[in-house]
C-alpha positions in Angstrom: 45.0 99.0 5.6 47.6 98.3 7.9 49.7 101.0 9.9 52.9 101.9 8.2 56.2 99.9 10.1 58.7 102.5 12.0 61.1 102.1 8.6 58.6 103.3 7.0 57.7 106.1 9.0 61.2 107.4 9.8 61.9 106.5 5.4 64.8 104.4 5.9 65.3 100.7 4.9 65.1 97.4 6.9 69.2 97.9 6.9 69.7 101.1 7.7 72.5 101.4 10.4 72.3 103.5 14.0 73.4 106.7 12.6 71.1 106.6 9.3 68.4 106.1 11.7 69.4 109.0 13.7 69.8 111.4 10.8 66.7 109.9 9.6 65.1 111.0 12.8 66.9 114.5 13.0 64.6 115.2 9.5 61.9 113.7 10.5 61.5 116.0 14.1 62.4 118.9 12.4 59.0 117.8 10.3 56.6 117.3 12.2 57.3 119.2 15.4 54.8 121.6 17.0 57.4 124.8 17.4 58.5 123.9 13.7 54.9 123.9 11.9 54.4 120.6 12.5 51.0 118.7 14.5 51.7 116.9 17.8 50.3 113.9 16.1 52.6 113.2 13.8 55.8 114.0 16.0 54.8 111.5 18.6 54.7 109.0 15.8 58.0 110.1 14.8 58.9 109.6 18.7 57.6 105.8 18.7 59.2 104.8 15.4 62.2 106.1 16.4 62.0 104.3 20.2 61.1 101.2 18.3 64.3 100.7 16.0 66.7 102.3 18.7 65.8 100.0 21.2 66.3 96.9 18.9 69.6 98.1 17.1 70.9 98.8 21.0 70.2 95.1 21.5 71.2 94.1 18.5 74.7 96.0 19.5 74.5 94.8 23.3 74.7 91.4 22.1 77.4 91.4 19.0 79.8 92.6 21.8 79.6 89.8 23.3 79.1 87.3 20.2 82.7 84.9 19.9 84.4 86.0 16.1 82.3 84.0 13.2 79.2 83.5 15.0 76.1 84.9 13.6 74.5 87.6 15.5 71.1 86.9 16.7 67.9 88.3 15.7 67.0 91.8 17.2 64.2 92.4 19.8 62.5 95.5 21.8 63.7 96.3 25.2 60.2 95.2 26.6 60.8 92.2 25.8 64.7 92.1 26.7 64.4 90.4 30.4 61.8 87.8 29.3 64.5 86.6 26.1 67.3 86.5 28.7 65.6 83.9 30.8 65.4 81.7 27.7 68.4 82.3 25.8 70.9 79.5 25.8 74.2 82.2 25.7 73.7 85.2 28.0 75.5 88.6 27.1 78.4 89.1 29.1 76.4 92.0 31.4 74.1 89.4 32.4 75.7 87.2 34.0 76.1 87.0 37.5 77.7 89.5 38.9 81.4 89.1 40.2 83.2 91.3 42.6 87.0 92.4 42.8 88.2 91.9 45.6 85.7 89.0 45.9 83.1 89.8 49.1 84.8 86.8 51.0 87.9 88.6 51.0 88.4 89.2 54.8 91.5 91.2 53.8 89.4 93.9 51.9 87.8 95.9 54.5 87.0 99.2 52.8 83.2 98.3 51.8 81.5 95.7 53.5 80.0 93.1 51.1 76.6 94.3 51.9 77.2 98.2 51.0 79.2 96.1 48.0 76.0 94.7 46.7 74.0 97.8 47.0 73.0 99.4 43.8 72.4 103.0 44.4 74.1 104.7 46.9 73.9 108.3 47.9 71.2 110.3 47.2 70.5 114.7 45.6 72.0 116.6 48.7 72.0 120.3 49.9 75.3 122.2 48.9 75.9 125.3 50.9 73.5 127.0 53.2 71.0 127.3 50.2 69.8 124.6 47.9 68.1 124.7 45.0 64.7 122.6 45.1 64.5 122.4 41.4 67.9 120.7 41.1 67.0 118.5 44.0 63.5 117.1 42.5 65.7 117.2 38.6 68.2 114.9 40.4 65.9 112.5 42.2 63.5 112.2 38.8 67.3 111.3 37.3 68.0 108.7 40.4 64.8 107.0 39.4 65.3 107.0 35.9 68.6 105.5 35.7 67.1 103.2 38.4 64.3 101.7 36.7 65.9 101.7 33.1 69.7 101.0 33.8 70.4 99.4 36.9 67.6 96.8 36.1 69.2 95.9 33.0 72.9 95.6 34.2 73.2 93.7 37.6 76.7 94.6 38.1 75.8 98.6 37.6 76.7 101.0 40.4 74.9 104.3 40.6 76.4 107.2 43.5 75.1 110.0 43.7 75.9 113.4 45.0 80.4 113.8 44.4 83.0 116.3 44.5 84.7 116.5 41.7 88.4 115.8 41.6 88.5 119.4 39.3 86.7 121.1 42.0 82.7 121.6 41.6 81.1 118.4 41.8 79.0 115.1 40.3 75.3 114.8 39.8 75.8 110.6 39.5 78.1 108.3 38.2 77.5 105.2 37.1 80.0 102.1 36.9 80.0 98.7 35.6 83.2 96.7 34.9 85.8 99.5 34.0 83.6 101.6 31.8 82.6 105.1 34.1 79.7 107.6 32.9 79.9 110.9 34.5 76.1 112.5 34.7 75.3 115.8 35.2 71.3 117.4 34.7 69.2 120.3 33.3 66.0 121.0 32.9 64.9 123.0 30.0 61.0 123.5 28.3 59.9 121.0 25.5 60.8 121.6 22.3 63.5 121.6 19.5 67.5 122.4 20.2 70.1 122.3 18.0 73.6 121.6 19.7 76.9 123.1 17.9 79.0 121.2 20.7 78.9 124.5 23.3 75.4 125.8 23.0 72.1 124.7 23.0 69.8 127.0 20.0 66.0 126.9 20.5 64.9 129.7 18.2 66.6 132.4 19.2 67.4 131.6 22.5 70.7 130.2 23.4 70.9 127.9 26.6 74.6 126.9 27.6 74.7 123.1 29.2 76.6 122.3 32.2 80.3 121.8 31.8 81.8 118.5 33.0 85.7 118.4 33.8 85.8 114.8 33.7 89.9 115.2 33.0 90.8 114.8 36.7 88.3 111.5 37.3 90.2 109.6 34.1 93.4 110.9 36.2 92.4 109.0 39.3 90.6 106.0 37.9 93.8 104.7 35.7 91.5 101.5 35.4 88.4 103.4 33.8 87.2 104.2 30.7 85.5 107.7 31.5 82.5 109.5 29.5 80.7 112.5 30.3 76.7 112.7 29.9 74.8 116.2 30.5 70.9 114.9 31.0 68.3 117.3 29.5 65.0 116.5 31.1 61.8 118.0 29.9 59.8 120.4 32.0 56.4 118.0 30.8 58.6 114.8 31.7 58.5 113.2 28.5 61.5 111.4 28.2 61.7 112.1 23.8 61.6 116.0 25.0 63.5 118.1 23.9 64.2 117.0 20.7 68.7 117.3 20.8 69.8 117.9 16.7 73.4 117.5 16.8 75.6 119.7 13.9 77.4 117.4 12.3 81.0 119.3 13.9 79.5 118.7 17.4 79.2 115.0 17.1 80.4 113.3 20.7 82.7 111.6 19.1 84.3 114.3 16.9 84.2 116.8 20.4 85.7 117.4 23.7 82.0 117.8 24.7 79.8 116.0 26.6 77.2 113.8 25.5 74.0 115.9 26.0 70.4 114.0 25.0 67.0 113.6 26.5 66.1 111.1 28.5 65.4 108.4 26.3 68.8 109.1 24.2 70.7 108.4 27.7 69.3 105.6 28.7 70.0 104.1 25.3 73.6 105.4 25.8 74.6 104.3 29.1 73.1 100.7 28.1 75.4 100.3 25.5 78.2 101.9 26.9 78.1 100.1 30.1 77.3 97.1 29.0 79.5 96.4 26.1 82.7 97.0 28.1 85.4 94.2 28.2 84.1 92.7 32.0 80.7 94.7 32.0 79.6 92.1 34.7 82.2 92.7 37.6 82.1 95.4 40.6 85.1 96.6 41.3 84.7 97.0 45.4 88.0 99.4 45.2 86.3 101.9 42.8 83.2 102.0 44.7 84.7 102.2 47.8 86.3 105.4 46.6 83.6 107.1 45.0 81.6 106.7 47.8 84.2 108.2 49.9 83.3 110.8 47.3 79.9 111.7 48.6 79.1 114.8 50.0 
């Protein structure tokens, strides 16, 4: 008897969009996980099923934004096998192609980043703030660095990460992450496996109510004209499963129906920034003059 497909786990048809997988999902967690009543088992199947069908309808997605008008989308595939299709597939997505830069590096004229500092992907790095740092924020930042890294940068050439910025509100920037004029605004916490529910302010696990970090990100659209600007809080999981916590969203506290920031596990953001990033308008371009800023930005 074979397995049952991730449709079929999640119960949701071959068409089912994004959001009726998510909802789908939502139900499904609240299901089977442990602190609900539910066996680990099951809820890691849940998990897979639901990495499975996110990671092809984000593909599915990358690609339509870059489709001309009238031609066919193509067929959907896993983000394992993402690089190894792009080698062989006659008309790459917009994000990867090769990566241009404005100012272009052999612009003698443009001397506030050298072309090598240019090309570098990840600049910066978790730093002490005050006389007293927190090691916990410094390892929760680095295990972020690393994520966005290995599951981001490798799938967006043209993808900047800094790390470590004052904020133009005052307070400051875990990372932020650029590619073309798109912006995405990071900020972390690290909270114990299990199931949240978010009403757009606080986090509800049982009866314990967890507050995420704000993000101002009001004065960064101010000061990058040019950029779309989105804010992300990063909940990682004390047991480093990127699935955990499981993030229910009430339907009022929707990201795009809020002021709020996005706030998701691991997994969730990476999906996220993939799509944001690279479905921009020029998702393949590095504009030296924003990242010559933002790393003036550092602390």
């Amino acid at each position: 008897m074979s397995s049952p497909s991730p449709h079929e786990i999640l119960g949701v048809s071959r068409t089912a969009s994004m959001e009726e997988i998510k909802v789908a999902y939502r139900r499904a967690a609240r299901a089977t996980h442990p602190d609900l009543g539910g066996s680990e088992d099951a809820f890691k199947e849940v998990q897979r099923a639901f990495q499975q069908l996110s990671d092809q309808q984000s593909d599915d997605s990358f690609e339509r934004s870059f489709q001309s008008p009238g031609q066919a989308p193509r067929a959907g595939f896993s983000a394992r096998q993402y690089d190894e299709r792009l080698r062989t597939t006659p008309q790459q997505p917009k994000a990867q192609l090769p990566t241009e830069y404005v100012p272009p590096l052999n612009d003698a004229q443009f001397t506030a980043l050298d072309s090598k500092r240019s090309a570098q992907r990840v600049h910066g790095e978790p730093r002490k703030r005050g006389m007293f740092s927190s090691r916990s924020r410094l390892q929760r930042e680095a295990t972020t660095i690393n994520l966005l890294s290995k599951n981001v940068l490798n799938v967006l050439p043209a993808a900047r990460l800094v790390n470590g910025l004052r904020s133009p509100n005052g307070g400051h920037y875990d990372h932020v992450l650029t590619a073309g004029y798109r912006m995405a605004v990071v900020n972390t916490m690290t909270l114990p496996e299990g199931y949240y529910a978010f009403d757009g302010s606080v986090l509800r696990h049982g009866n314990k109510m967890t507050q995420p970090p704000e993000i101002q990100i009001s004065g960064m659209q101010r000061a990058f004209m040019q950029m779309n600007v989105a804010a992300y809080t990063l909940v990682l999981a004390s047991n480093g499963n990127h699935h955990e916590p499981v993030i229910d969203y009430h339907r009022n506290a929707q990201p795009s129906l809020a002021s709020s920031a996005n706030v998701l596990n691991a997994a969730g953001l990476v999906r996220e920034l993939k799509l944001f990033l690279g479905s921009g308008p020029s998702p393949n371009i590095v504009d030296r003059e924003v990242l010559a800023r933002l790393i003036g930005g550092m602390y």
